[in-house]
N, C-alpha and C positions, 0 to 999 in steps of 0.2 A: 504493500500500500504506500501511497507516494503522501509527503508531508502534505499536501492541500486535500489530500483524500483524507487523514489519519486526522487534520484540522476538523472536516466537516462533520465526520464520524462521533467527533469527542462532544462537536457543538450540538448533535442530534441527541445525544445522551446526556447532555444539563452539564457539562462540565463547566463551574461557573468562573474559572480561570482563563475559559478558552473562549468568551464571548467574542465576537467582534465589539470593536471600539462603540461603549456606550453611548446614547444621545447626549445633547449638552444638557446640561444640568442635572442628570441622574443622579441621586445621592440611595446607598445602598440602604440606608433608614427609610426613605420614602418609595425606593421602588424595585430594592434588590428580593430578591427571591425568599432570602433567612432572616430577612426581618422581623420581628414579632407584631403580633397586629395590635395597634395601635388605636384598643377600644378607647382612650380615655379621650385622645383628641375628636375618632369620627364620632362617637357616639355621647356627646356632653349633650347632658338634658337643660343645658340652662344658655346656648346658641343656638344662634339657626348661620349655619354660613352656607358663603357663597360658591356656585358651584360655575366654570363654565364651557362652553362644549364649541369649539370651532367647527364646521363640516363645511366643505368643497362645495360651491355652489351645483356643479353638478350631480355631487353625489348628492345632496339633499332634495334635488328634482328629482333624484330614483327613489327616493327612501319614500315622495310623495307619489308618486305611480304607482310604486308596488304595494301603495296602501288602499289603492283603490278595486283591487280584486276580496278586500272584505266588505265591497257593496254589493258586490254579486252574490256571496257566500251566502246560500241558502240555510246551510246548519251551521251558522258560526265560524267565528275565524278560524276555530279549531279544523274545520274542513279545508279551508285555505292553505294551511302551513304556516307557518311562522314565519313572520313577516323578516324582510331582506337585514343579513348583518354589512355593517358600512366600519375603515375606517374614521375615526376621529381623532380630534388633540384638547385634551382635558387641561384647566389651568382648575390651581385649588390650592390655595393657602400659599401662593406665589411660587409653585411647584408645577412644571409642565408635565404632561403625559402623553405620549405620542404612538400616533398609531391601536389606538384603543379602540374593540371591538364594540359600539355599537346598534342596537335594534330595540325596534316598537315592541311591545308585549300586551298582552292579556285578549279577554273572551268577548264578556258581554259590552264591558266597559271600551275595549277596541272599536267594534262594531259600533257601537251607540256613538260613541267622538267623530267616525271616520264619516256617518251617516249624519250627524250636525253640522258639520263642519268645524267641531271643538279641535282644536291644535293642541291644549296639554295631556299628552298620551307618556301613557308610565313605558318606563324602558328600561333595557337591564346595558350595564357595562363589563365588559370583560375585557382584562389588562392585557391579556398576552394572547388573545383570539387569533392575529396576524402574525405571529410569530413567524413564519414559516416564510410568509411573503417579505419581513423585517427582520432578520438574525437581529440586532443589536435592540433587539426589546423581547429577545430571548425572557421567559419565566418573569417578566414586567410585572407587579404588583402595585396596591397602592396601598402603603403605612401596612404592608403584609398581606393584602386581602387581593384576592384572584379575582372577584366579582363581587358587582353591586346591584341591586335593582333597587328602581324609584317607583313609588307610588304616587299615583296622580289626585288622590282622595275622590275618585267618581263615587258618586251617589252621600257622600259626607260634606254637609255645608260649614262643619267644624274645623276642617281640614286636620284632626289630631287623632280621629279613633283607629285607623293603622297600627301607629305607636303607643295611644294610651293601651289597646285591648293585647297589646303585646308587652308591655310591661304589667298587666294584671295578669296575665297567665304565669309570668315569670313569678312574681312576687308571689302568686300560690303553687310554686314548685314546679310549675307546668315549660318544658322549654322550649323556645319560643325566639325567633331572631328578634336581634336588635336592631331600634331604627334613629335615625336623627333627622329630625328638619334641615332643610335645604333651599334657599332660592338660586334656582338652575336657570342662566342667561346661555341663550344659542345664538351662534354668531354664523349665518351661513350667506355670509358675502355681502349684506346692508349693516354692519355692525350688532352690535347683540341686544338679541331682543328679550323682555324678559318671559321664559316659559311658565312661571309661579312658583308657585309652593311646593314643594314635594317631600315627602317622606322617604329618605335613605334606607335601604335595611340589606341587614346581609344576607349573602346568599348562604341558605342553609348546608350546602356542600361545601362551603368553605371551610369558614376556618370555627366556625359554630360549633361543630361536632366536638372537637379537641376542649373548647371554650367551655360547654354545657356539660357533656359526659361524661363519663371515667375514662374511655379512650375513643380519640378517632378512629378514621380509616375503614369501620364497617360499612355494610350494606346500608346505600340511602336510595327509597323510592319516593315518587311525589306517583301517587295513585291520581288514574283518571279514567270517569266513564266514558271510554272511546265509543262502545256498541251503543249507548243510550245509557240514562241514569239508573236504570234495575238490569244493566244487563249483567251484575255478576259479580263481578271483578272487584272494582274498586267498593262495591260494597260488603264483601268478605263473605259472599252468599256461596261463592267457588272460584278457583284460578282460572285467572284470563291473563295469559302473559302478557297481552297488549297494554292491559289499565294498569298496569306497574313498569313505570320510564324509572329505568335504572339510573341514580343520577352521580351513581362512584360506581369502582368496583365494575365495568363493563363487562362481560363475557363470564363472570364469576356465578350464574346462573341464581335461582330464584328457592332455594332448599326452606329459606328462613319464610319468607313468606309461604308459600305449602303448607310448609309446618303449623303455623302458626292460624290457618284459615281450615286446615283440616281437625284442627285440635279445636278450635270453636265452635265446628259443625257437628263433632262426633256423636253419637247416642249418649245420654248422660244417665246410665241405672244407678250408679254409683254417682252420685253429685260432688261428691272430697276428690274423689279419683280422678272427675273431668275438670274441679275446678286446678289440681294439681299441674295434669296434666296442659291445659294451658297458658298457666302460670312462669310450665317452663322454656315458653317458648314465646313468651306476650307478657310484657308490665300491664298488668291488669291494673293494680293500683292507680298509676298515672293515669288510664286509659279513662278511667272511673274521674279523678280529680280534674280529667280536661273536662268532660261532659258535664260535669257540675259546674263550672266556673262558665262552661258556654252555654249552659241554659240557666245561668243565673242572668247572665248580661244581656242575654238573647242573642244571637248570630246566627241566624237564618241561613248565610251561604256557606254551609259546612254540610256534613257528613249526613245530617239527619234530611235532608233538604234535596241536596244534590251531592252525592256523594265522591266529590272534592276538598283543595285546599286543604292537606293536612299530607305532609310528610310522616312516613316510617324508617325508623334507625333501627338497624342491628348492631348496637353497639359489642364488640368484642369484651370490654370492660364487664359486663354484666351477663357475660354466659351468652351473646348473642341473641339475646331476646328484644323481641321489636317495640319500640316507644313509640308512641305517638309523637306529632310536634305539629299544631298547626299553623295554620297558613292565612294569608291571604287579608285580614280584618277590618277593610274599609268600611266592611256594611257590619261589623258587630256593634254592639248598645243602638239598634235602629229597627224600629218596631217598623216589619212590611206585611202587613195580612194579605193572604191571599197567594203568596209564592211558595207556600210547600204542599202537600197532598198526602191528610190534611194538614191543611193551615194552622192548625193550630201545631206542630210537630216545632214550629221557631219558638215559639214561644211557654209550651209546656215545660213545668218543671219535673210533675212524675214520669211524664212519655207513658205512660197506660195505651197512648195512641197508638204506639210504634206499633208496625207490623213485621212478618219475616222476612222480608225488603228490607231491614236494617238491622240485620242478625246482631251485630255486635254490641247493639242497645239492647236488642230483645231478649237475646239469647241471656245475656246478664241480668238484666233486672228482672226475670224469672225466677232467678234464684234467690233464694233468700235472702243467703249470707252476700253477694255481692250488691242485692239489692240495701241490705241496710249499710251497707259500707257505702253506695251514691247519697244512700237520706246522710249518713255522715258529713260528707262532704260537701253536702250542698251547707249544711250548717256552718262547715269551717269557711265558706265561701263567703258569705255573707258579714262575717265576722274578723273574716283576714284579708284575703285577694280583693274580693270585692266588697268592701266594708266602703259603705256610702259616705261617711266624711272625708277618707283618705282619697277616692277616686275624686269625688265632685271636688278636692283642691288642688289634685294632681289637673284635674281636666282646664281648669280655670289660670292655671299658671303655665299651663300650654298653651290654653288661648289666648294669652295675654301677649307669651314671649312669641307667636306668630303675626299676630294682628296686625303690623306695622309692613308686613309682606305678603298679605292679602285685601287689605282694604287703603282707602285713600292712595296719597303720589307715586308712592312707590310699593302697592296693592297690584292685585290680580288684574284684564282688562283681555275683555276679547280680541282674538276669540282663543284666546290661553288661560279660561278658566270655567269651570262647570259652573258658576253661581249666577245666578242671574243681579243680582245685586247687594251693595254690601250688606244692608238688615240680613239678607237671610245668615252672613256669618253671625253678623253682629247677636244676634238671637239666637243661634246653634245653641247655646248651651244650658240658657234659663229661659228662654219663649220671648214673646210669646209664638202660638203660629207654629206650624210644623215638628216635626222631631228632635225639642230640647234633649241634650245628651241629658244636662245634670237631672228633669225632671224624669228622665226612663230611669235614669240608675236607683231613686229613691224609691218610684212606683216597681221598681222590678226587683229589690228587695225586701218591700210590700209583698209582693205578688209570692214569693219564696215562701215566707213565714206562713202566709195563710194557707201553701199549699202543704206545708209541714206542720200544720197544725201549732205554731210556737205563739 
């Protein structure tokens, strides 16, 4: 092998001596590969900083073309594909990023922007997506982190319950990415315009795992209903390789979930023996303490509903057994009647409603002992995670520290914001009018007790 062969070889294998000559200003704290990530800076709950995204005036005319075949898309974007990856150059905390991967994200929320003609659409970034086309942004990070996604707050006139209903799951034990406020300015050839507000969070295949767990590097799936919402899969009813997107670990096959969707379905004559049994292949407990904190808060666009949004870990730490982690919580604390079947499925606290369409509600809260272990937890819930003084001042000291980047001079302004105007922030939280956040968390701790009879 000849030295520019033996160079190339060492570069395809991460040799982090053998990079080509890095971009200007790379500093190996902000963008080298062994960096440690750097929760305290992206993730300080008391800034909102600024984010901003240079793109190619041409390449920003594709990324608007190719968003036009989710008008056509009769079942959703998800039919469509995933909308085109572009790169860009990211400035942030007076740190450049070059060559960074990129692309629009999400379902309903896509669809619905790309049909208004709403321009702030949530997006994910990935630092080293070009690598291949860039040797010298080789294993690129940022502050340690491989990937980001931004949430746009669709359907949230508060622009905070993303992040608050992810920091209540956390605070009840439940793991949960981190997120931080963000005003994100794109610059694609008229100077930068401002996109809004956005919700930072990390991608749960990052560096989460290591963060939250006893150890990374296990199996991470983000379950989805590909067939339809009861076809199966994603609702643990039986394996459908399809509604499990393997999101580490590729080609390492699917043993842990089987297991674990077998062991839920099994005949139970012996009830110790099946609760054992799928104990040792599923954190029940967790599974139990998420379902209480989200039908303490209500969130509709989960599991019970449409059976999404919610990552599984096989963490190696823990014998390989699979956690929960959800996802997604723009529409959590947001009373929507009429979108589950039935509708009352969002909002119920015993679930008596569930059917065998949502085995891993039903199947547990049939049981005795697991059933008095959710009335448990619905108690600790009310009293801990979701204890209504600590949220309604968590929520109000976010909406304070955003306000100034949603509303008035340097506020939100179409067509790069869902709100139709500022009352409806300004009211998000205590009314009047529409879906006060602080007025559902009180009524929906109400609504607990009386269903617990306390």
């Amino acid at each position: 092998m000849n030295r520019l062969a033996l160079a190339w070889a060492l570069l395809a294998f991460g040799c982090g001596a053998c990079h080509p000559e890095r971009p200007p200003g790379w500093s190996e704290a902000t963008h080298g590969p062994d960096a440690a990530p750097d929760y305290a800076l992206l993730f300080d709950d008391s800034k909102v900083r600024r984010l901003d995204i240079r793109i190619a005036p041409e390449v920003h005319r594709a990324m608007l073309e190719d968003l036009e075949k989710y008008k056509q898309a009769p079942e959703g974007p998800l039919s469509a594909g995933d909308p085109m990856w572009v790169p860009v150059e990211l400035e942030f905390e007076g740190g450049v990023w070059r060559h960074v991967g990129m692309r629009y994200k999400g379902n309903s929320s896509l669809k619905s922007a790309v049909a208004e003609g709403i321009r702030k659409l949530a997006f994910r970034l990935d630092f080293d997506k070009f690598e291949d086309d860039y040797p010298s942004i080789r294993d690129q990070r940022f502050y340690g982190f491989g990937e980001m996604t931004f949430s746009n707050a669709f359907k949230d006139p508060s622009l905070i319950r993303d992040k608050l209903a992810a920091d209540i799951f956390r605070r009840g034990g439940v793991p949960a990415a981190r997120g931080a406020f963000v005003r994100v300015h794109v610059d694609f050839g008229e100077g930068p315009v401002y996109f809004g507000l956005y919700t930072m969070i990390e991608d749960p295949a990052d560096r989460m795992l290591s963060s939250q767990f006893n150890t990374g590097g296990g199996n991470l799936y983000k379950p989805e209903p590909m067939q339809g919402p009861d076809s199966g899969g994603a609702t643990w009813s039986r394996f459908v390789e399809a509604d499990f997107d393997k999101q580490t670990n590729q080609g390492s096959g699917y043993a842990d979930v089987i297991a674990a969707i077998a062991a839920l379905n099994a005949p139970a004559p012996d009830p110790a023996a099946w609760r054992a049994g799928l104990e040792a292949v599923f954190d029940v407990a967790g599974f139990l303490r998420w379902l209480a904190i989200n039908q303490t808060m209500e969130n509709w666009d989960s599991y019970l509903c449409i059976p999404h949004n919610y990552y599984l870990y096989a963490d190696p730490g823990d014998g390989g057994r699979l956690s929960w982690i959800p996802w997604d919580l723009n529409e959590a604390m947001l009373h929507r009647a009429g979108h589950c079947n039935p509708e009352t499925l969002a909002w119920s606290v015993l679930l008596d409603e569930v059917d065998q369409r949502r085995p891993l509600v039903r199947r547990l809260l049939d049981d005795p002992v697991y059933r008095q272990r959710y009335r448990d937890e619905l108690v600790a819930a009310i009293s801990g995670a979701f204890e209504p003084d600590w949220v309604q001042q968590t929520a109000r000291a976010y909406h304070e520290l955003v306000a100034p980047f949603v509303t008035g001079t340097e506020g939100e302004a179409a067509p790069y914001t869902f709100l139709k105007d500022d009352a409806e922030f300004e009211t998000s939280l205590d009314g009047p009018g529409g879906t006060p956040l602080n007025l559902h968390v009180q009524a929906r701790v109400s609504f607990v007790r009386q269903a617990l009879g306390l």
